[in-house]
SELOVEX-199432 format. One record per residue: x, y, z of N, C-alpha, C in turn; residue number from 1. Coordinates in steps of 0.1 Angstrom, whole numbers, m for minus. Each point is the difference from the previous one (the first is absolute). Layout:
BEGIN
SITE   npx   npy   npz  capx  capy  capz   cpx   cpy   cpz   i
SITE     X     Y     Z     X     Y     Z     X     Y     Z NUM
...
! end
This chain:
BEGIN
SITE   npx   npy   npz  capx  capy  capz   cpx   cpy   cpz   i
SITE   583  m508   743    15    m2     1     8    12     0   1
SITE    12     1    10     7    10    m3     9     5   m14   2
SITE    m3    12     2    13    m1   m14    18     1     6   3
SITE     7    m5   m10    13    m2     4     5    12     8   4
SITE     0    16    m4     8     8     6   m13     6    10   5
SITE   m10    m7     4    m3     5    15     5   m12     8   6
SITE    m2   m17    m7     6    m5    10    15     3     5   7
SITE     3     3   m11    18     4     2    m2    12    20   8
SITE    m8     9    m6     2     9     5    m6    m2    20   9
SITE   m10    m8    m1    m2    m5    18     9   m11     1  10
SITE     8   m10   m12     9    m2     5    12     8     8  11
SITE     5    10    m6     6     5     4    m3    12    13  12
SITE   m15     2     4    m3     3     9     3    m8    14  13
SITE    m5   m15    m4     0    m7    10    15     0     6  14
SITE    10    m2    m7    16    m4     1     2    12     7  15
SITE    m5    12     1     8    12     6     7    10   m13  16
SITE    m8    m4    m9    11     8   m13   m11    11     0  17
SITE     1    18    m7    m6     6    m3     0    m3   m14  18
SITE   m10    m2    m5    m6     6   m13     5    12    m5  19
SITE     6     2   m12     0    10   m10   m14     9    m2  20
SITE     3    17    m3    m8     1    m2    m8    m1   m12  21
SITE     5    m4    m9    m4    m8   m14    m8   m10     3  22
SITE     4   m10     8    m7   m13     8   m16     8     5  23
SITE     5     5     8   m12    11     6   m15    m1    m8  24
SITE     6     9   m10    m9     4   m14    m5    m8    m5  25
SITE     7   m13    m6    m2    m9    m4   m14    m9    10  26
SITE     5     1    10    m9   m13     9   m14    11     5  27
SITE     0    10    m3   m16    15     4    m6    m3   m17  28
SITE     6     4   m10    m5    m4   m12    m6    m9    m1  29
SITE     8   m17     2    m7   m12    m1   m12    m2     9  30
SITE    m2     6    13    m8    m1    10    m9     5    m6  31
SITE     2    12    m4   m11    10    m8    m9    m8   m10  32
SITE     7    m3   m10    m7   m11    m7    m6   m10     2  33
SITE     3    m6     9    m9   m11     5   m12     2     6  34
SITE    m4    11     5    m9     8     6    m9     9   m12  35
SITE     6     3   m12    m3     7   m12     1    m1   m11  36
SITE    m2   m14    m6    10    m9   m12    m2    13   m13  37
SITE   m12     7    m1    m6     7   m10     5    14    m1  38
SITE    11     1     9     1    14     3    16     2    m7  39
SITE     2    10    m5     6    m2   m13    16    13     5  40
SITE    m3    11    11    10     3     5    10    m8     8  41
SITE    m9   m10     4     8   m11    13    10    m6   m11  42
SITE    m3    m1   m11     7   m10    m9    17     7    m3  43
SITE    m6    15    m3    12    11    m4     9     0    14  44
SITE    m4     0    12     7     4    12     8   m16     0  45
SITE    m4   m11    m5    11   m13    m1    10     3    m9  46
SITE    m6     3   m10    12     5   m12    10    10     5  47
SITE    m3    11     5    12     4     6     5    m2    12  48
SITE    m9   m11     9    10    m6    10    14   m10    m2  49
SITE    m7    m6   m15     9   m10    m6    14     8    m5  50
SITE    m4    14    m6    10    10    m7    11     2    14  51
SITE   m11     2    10    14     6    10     7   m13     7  52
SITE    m5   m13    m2    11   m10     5     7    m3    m8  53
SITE    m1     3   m20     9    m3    m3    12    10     3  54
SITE    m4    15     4    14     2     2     5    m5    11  55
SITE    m6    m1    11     6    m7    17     5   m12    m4  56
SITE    m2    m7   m10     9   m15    m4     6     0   m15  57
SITE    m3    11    m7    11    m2   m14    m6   m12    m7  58
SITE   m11    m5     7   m11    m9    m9    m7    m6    m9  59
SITE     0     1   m13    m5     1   m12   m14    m2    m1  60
SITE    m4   m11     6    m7   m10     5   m18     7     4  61
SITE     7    12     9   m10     6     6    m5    12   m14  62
SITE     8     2    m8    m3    10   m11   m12   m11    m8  63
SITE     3   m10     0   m10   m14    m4   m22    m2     3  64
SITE     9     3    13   m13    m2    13   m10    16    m1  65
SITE    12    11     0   m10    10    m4   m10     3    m9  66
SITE     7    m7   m15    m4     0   m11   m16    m7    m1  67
SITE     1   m13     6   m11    m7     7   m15     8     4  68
SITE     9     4    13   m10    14     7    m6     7   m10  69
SITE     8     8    m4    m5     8   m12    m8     0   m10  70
SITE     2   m15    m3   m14    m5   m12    m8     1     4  71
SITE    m4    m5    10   m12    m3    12    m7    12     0  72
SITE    11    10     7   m10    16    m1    m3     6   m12  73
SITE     7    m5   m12    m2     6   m14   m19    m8    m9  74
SITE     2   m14    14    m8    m6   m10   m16     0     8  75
SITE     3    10    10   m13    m5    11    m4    25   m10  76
SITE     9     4    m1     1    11    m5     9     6   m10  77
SITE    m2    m4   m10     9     5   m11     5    13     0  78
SITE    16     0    m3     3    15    m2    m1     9    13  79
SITE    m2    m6     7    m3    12    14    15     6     2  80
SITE    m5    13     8    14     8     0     8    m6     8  81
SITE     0    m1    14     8    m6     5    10   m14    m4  82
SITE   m10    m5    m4     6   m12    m4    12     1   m14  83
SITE    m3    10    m4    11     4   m13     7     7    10  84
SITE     1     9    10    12     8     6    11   m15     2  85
SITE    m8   m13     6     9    m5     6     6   m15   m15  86
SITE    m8     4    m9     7    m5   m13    15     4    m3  87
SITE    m2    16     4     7    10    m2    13    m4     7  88
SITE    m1    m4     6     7    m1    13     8   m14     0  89
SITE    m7   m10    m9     4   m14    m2    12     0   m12  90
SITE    m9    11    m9    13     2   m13    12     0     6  91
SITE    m5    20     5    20     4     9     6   m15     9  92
SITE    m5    m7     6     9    m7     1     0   m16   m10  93
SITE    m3     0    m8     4    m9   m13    10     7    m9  94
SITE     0    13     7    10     8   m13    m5    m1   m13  95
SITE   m12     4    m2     0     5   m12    m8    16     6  96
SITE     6     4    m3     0    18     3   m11     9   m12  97
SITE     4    m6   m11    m7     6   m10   m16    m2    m1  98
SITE    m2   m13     1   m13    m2     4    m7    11    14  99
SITE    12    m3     8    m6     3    15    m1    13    m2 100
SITE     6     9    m8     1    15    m5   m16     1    m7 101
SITE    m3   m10    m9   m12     5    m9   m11    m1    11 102
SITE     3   m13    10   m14    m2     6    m6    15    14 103
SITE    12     6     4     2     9    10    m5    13    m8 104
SITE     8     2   m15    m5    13    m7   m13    m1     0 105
SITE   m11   m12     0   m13    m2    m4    m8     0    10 106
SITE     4    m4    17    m8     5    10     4    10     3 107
SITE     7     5     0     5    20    m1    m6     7    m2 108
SITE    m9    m5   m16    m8     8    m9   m12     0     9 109
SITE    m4   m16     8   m11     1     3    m4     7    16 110
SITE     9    m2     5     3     5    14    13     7     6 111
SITE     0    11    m3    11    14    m4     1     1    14 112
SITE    m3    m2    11     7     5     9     5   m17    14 113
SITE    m2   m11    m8     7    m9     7    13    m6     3 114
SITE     3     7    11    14    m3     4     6   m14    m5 115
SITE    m5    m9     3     8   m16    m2     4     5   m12 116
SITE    m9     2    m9    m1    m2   m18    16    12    m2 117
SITE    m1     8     6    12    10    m4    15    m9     5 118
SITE    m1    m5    14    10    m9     0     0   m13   m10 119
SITE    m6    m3    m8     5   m10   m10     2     6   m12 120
SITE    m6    13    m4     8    14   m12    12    m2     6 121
SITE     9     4    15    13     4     6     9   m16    m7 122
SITE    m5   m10     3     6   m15    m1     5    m3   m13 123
SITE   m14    m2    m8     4     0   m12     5    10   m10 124
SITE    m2    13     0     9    11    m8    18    m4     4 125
SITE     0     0    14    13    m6     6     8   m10    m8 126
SITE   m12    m8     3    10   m15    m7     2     5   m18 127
SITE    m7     8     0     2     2   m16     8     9    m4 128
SITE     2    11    10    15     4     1    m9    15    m6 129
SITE   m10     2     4    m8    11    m6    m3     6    13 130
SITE    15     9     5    m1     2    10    m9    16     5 131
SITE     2    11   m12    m9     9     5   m17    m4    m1 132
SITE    m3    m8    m7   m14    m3     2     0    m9    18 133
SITE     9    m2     3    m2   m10    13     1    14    10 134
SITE    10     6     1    m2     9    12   m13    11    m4 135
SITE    m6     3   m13   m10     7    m2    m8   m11    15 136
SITE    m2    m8    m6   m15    m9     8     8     1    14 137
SITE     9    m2     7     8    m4    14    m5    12     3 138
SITE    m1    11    m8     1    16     9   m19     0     1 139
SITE   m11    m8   m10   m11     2     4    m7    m7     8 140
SITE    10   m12     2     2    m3    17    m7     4    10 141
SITE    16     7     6    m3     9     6    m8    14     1 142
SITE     1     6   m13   m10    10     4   m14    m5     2 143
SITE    m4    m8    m5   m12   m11     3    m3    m4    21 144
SITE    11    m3     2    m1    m8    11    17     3     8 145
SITE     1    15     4    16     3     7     2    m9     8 146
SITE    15    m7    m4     2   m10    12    m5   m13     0 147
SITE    m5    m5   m11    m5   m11     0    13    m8    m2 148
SITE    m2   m16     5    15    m8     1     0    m8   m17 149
SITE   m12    m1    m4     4    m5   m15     7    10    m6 150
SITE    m1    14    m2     7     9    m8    13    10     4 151
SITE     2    m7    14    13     3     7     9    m9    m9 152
SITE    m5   m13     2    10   m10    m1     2     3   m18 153
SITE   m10    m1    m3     6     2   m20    10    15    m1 154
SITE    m5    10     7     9    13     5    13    m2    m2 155
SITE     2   m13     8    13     0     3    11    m9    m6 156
SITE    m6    m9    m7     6    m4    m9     0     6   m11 157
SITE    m9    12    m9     2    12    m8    10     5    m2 158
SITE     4     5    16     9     5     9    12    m6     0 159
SITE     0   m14     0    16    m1    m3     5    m2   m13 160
SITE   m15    m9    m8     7     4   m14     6    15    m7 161
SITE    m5     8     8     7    12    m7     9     8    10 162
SITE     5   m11    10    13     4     3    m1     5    13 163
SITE   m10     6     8    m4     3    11    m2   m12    10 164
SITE    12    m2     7    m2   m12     6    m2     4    16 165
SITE     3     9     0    m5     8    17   m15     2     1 166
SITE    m2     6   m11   m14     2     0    m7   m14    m1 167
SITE     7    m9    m4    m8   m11    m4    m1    m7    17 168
SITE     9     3     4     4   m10    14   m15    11     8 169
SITE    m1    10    m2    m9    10    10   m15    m5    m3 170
SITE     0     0   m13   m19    m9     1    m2   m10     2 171
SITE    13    m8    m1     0   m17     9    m3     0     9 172
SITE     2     6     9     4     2    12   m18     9     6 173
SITE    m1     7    m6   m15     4     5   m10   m10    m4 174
SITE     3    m7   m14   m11   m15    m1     1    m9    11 175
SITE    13     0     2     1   m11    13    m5     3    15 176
SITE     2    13     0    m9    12    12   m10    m4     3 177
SITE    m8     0   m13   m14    m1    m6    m8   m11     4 178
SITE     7   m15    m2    m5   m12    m1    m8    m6     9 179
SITE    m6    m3     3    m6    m4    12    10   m14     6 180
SITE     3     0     9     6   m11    12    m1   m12    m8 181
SITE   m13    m7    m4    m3   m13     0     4    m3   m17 182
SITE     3    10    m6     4    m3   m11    14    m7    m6 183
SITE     6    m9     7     8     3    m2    12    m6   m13 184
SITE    m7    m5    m5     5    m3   m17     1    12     0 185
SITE    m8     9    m2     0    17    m8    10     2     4 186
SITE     5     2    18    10     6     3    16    m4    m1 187
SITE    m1   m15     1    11    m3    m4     6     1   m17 188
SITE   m11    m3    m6     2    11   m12     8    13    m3 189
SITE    m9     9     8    10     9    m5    15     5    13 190
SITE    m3   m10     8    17     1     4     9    m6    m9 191
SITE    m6   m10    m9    13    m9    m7    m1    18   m11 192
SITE   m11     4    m3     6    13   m11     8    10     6 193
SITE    m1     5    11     8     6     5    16    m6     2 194
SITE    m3   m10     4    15    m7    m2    10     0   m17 195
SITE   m10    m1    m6     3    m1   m14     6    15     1 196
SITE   m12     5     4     3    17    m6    18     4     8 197
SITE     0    m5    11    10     4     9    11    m4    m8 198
SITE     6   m11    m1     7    m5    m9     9     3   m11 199
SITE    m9     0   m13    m1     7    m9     4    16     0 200
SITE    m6     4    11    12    17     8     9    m3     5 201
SITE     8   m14     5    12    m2     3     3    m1    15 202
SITE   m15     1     6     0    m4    12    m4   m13     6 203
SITE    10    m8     3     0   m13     3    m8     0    13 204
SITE     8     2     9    m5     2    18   m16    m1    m2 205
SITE    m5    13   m10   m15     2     2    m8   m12    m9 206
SITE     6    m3    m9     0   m16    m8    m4   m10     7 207
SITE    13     0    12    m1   m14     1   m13     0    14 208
SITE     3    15     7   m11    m2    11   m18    m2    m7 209
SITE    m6     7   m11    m9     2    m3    m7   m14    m6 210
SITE    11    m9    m8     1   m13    m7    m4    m8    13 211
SITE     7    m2    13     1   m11    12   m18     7     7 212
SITE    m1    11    m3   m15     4     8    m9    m6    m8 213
SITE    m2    m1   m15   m10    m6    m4     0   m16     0 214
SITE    14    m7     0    m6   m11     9    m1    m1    10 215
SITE     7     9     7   m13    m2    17   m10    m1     0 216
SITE    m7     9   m12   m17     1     2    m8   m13    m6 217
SITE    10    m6   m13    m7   m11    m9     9   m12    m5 218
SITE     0    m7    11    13    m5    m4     5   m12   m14 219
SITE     7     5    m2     7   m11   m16    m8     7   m11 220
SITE     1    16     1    m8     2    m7    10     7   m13 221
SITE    m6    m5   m12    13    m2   m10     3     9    m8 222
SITE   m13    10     2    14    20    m5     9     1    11 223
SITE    m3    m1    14    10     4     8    11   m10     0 224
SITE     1   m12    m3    13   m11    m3     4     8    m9 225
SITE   m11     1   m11    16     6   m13     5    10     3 226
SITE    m6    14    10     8    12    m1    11    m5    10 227
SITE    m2    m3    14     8    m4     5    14    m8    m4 228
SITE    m3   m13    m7     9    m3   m10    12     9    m7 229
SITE   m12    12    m3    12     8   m11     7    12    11 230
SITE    m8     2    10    12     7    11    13   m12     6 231
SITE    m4   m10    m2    12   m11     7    10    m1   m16 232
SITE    m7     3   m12    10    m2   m13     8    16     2 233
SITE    m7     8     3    11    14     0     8    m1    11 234
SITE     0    m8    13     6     0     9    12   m11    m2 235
SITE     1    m4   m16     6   m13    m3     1   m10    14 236
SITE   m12    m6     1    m3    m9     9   m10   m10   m10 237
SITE     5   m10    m7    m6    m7   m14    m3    m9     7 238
SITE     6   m12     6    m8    m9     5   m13     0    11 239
SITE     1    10     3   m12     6     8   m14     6    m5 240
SITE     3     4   m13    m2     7   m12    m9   m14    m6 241
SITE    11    m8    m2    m6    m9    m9   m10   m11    10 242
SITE     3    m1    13   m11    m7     4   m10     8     3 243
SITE    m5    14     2    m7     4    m2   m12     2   m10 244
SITE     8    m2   m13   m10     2   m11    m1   m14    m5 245
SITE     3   m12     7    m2   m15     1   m14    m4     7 246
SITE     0     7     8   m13     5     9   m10     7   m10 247
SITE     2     7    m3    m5     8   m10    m8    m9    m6 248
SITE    10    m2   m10    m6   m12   m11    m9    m6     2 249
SITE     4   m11    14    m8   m10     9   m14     4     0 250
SITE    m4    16    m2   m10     1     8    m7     7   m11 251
SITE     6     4   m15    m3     8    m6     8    m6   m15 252
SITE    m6   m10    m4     9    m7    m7    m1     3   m21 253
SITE     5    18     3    m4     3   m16    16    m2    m5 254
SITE    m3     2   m11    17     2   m13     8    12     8 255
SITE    m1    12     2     6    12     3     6    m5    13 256
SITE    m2   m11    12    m1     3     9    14    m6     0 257
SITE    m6   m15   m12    14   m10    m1    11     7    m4 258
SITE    m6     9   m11    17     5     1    10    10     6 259
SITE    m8     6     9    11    11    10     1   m12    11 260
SITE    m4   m11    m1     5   m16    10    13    m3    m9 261
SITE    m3    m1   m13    13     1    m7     9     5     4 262
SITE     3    14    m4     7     8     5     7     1    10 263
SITE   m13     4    12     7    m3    16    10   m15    m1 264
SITE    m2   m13    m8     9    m8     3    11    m2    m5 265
SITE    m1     4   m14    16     7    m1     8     6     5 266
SITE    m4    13     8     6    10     4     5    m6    16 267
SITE    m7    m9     3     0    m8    11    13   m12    m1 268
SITE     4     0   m13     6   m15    m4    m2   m11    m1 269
SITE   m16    m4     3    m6    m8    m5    m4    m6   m18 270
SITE    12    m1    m4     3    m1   m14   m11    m9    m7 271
SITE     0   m15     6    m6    m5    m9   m16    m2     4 272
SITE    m1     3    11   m16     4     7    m3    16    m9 273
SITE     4     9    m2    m3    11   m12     0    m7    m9 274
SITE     8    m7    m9    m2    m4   m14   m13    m9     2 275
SITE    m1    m9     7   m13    m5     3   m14     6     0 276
SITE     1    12     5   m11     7     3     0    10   m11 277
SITE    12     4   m11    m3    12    m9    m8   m12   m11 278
SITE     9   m11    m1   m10   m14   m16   m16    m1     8 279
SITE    m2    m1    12   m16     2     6    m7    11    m7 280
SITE     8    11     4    m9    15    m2     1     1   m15 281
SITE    12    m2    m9    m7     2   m14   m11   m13    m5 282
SITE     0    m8     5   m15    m8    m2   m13     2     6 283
SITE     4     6    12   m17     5     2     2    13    m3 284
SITE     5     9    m4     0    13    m6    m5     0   m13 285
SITE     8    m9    m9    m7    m4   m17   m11    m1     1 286
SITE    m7   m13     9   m15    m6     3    m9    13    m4 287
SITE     6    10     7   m11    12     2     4    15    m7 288
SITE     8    m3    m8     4    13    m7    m8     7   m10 289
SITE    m9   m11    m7   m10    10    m5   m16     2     7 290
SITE     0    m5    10   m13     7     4     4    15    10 291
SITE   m10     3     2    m1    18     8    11    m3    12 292
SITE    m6    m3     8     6    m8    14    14    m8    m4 293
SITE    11    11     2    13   m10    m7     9     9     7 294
SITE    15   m10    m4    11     5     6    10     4    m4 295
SITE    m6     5   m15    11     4   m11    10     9     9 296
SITE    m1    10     6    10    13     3     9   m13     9 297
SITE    m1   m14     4    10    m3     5    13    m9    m9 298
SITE   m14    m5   m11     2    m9    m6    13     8   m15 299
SITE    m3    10    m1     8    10    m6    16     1     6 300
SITE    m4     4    18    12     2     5     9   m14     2 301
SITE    m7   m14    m3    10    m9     3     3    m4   m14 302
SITE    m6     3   m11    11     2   m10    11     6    m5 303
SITE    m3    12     5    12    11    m4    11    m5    12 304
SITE    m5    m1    13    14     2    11     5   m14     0 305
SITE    m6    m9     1     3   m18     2     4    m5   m11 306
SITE   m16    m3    m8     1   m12   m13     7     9   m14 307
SITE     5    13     1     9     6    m9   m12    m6   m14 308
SITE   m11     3    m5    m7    m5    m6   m12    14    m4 309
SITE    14     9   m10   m11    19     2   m12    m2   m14 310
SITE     1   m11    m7    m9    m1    m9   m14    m2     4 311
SITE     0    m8     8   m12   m11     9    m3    11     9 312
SITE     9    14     7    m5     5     9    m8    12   m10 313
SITE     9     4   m11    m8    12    m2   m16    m5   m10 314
SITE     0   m12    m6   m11    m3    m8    m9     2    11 315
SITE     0    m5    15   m14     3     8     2    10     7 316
SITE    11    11    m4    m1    16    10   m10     3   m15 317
SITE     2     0    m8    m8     5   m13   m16    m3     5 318
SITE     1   m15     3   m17    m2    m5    m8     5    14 319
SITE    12     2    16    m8     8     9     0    12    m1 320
SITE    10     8    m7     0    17    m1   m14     0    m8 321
SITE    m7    m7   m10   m11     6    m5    m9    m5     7 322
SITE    m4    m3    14   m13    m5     2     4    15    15 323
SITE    12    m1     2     0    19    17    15     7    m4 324
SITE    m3     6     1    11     9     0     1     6    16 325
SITE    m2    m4    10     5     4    13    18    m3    m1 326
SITE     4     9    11    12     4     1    10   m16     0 327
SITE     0    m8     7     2    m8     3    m2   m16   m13 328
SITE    m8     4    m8     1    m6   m11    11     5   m12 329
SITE    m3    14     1     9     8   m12    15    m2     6 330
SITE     4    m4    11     9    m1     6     8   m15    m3 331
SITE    m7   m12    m2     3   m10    m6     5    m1   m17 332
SITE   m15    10     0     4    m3   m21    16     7     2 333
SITE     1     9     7    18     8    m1     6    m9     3 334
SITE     1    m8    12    10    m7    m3     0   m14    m6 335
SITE    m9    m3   m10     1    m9    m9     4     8   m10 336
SITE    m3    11    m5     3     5    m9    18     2    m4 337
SITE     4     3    12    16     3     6     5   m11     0 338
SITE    m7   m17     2     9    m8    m2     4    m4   m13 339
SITE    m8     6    m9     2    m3   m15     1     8    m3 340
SITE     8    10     6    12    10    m9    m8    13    m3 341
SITE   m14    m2     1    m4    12    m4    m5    14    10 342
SITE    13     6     1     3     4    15    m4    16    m1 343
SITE    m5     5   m18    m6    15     3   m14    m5     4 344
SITE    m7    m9    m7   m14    m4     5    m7     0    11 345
SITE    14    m6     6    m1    m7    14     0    15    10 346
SITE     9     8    m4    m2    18     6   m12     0    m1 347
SITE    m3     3   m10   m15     8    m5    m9    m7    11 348
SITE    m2   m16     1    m9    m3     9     1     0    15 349
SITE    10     1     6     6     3    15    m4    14     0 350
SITE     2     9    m7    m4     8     1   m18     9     6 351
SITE    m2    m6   m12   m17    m1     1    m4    m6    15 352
SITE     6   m10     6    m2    m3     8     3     9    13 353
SITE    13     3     0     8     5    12    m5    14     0 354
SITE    m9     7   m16   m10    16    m1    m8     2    10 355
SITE    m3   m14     7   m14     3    10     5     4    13 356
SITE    15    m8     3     5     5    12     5    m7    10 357
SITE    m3   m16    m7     2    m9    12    12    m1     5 358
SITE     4    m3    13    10    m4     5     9   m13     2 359
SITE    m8   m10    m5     0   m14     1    14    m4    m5 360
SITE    11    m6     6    15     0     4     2   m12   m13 361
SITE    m9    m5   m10     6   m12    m3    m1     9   m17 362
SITE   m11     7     1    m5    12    m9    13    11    m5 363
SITE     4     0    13    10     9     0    15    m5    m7 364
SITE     0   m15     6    13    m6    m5     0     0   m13 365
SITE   m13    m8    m9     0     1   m13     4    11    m7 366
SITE    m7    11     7     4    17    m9    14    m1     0 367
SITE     8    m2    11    14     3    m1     7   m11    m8 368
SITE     0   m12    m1     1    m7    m3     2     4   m20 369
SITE   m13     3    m4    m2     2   m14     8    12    m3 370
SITE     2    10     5     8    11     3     8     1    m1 371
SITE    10   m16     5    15     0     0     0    m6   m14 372
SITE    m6    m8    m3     0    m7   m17     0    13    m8 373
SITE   m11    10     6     0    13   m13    20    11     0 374
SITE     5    m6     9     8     8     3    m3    15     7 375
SITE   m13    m3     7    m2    12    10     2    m3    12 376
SITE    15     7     2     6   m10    12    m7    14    17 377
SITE    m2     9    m5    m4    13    11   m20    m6     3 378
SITE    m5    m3   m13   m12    m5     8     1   m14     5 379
SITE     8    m5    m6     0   m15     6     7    m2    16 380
SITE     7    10     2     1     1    10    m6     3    11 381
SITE    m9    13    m5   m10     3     7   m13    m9     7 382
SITE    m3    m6   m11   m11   m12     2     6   m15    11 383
SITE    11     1    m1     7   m13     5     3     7    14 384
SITE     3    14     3     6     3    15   m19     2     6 385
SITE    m9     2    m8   m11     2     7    m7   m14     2 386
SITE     4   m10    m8    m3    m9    m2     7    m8    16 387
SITE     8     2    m1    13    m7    12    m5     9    14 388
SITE    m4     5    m3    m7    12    16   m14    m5     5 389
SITE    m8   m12   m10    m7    m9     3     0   m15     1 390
SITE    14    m1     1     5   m12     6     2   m14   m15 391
SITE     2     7   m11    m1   m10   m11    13    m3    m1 392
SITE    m1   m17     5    19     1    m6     5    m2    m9 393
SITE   m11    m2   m14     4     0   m12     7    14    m1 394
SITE    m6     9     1     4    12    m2    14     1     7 395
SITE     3    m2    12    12     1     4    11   m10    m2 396
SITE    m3   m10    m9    10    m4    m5     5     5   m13 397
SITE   m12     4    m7     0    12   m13    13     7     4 398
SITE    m6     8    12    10    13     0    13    m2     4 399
SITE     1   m11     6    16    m1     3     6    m8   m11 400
SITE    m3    m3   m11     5    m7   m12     2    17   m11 401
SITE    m8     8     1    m7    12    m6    18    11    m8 402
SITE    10    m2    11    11    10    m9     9   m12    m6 403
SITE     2    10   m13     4    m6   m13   m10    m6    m5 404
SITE   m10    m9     3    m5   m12   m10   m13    11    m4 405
SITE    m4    m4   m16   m10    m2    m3   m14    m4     0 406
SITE     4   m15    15   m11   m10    m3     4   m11    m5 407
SITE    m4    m8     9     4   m14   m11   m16    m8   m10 408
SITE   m10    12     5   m10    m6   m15   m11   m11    11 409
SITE   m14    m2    m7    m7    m8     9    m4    m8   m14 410
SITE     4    m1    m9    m4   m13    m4     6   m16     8 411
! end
């Protein structure tokens, strides 16, 4: 009998649909096995077929099915390396990092010059915000293997976290060089990053064209809905915005996704379809607030901006600041910190953050933001006109409220 995702997949042959190339992998794996039930790589090559459809669908499901796979090869061969690289590989995307950190330092030890293994040092030091140990491993990468497209692409997100966003757009752009034709999840990938990256530098045009190419290549595919989305939110075009990331949702149906669906439908005027959708998102955001895989950094922001509720936001910026300290976390606990008044703290941790370099416009609003509370009206301005040069309109309504006032305070 067939299994479900090969029949899925001659279904969709027969109809005239291409296959994914996740699908691909998936249905050569299964074939493999059927032909080799005892053979214990075929098992590992499902497990990460399953890893790369969960990202082509935002999946959960498939993170499930790999795990499956994986026994199989753990139990036909215990402990084999491969099969831990792609353990490794199941953590980073369960988000737990720390684990995925110990299991990568441990095939490291055993196999010092394998590329994959250094790209999951690059991932998880990352997500842990332990960022010179990540570009150490990104740079042994490449000297390992010049030009390889796994250590472009970590490159370059390195690269923007510390502020080099040209440069970051330049090794995108050679991974995408790189790719082979038929890949084309990979490449619509990194056009939604380049779009991101474009963006974020305040170039819309190159935004919006780079966002519309990667769904040419994959369509409804739901990093390029949300970047695109946020080039139609800086173009104040919300209802466009908001059916976009409704799409999104549709297709990709986590906590974070619902709530920039939130947002876009406020900003849209869709009043009580947002309040609808923010009482949704803090229920499936709670559901999952204490496991790894969670949505606290949003679940944070719709306390402090929305549900005015800075107790509830900063108790869980606390309990995630101790499990990463990446930029983007320390950037939450500040502004939970800030909405309960405690606005030198809240410096100190924006800070720490914004030390590495990032440019990230919402990053930027908070610095200025907290700035105007400290009465540092010369940096707060600074942060908010750099902040507004990447299209944040918080920031630009900051600054036009900005002479005479103090601030009117984010509790």
């Amino acid at each position: 009998m067939k299994t479900p995702v090969l029949f899925h997949t001659l279904l969709l042959a027969a109809a005239g649909f291409a296959a994914t190339p996740a699908e691909i992998a998936i249905q050569k794996a299964q074939t493999a096995i059927a032909g080799h039930p005892d053979h214990y790589p075929y098992y590992n090559s499902l497990a990460m077929a399953y890893a790369r459809r969960a990202r082509e669908t935002s999946d959960v499901a498939s993170y499930a099915r790999a795990e499956e796979a994986l026994a199989q090869s753990f139990k036909i061969s215990p402990g084999n390396f491969e099969g831990l690289k792609t353990e490794t590989w199941l953590e980073l995307g369960r988000h737990e990092f720390g684990k995925a950190l110990g299991t990568a330092q441990q095939l490291n030890k055993q196999m010092p010059d394998d590329l994959t293994v250094y790209g999951y040092l690059v991932d998880a030091n990352t997500e842990l915000g332990r960022y010179k140990d990540a570009v150490a491993a990104a740079q042994w990468m490449l000297d390992l293997r010049p030009g390889n497209v796994p250590g472009l692409t970590r490159a370059g997100y390195l690269r923007e976290l510390h502020g080099n966003l040209s440069g970051a757009l330049e090794v995108m752009q050679m991974a995408y060089d790189s790719t082979p034709f038929a890949e084309t999840e990979d490449r619509a990938w990194l056009l939604t990053q380049m779009a991101h990256l474009s963006l974020i530098a305040g170039d819309l045009e190159k935004a919006e064209m780079w966002a519309n190419g990667a769904l040419g290549l994959f369509a409804n595919y739901h990093y390029a809905l949300g970047t695109l989305a946020q080039v139609r939110m800086a173009q104040e075009r919300y209802p466009e915005a908001a059916a976009l990331l409704e799409r999104r949702y549709a297709a990709a149906p986590h906590a974070e996704n619902l709530y920039a669906l939130a947002e876009a439908q406020e900003l849209a005027g869709q009043r009580e379809t947002a309040l609808e959708s923010y009482a949704r998102f803090e229920r499936q955001s709670l559901a999952e607030s204490l496991q790894a895989d969670n949505s606290n950094h949003e679940l944070i922001a719709y306390y402090v901006d929305h549900a005015h509720l800075p107790a509830k936001a900063l108790a869980i910026a606390r309990r995630e600041v101790e499990r990463r300290q990446d930029v983007y976390t320390l950037d939450t606990y500040a502004w939970a910190l800030a909405a309960n008044g405690d606005y030198a703290e809240a410096e100190a941790q924006i800070q720490k953050a914004l030390a590495v370099g990032v440019k990230d416009p919402r990053l930027l609003f908070h610095a200025g933001a907290i700035e105007l509370q400290l009465q540092h009206s010369g940096k707060a301005e600074a942060y908010l006109k750099d902040a507004a040069s990447r299209h944040s309109r918080e920031a630009l309504k900051l600054l036009h409220d900005m002479p005479g006032e103090s601030g009117a305070g984010l509790e």
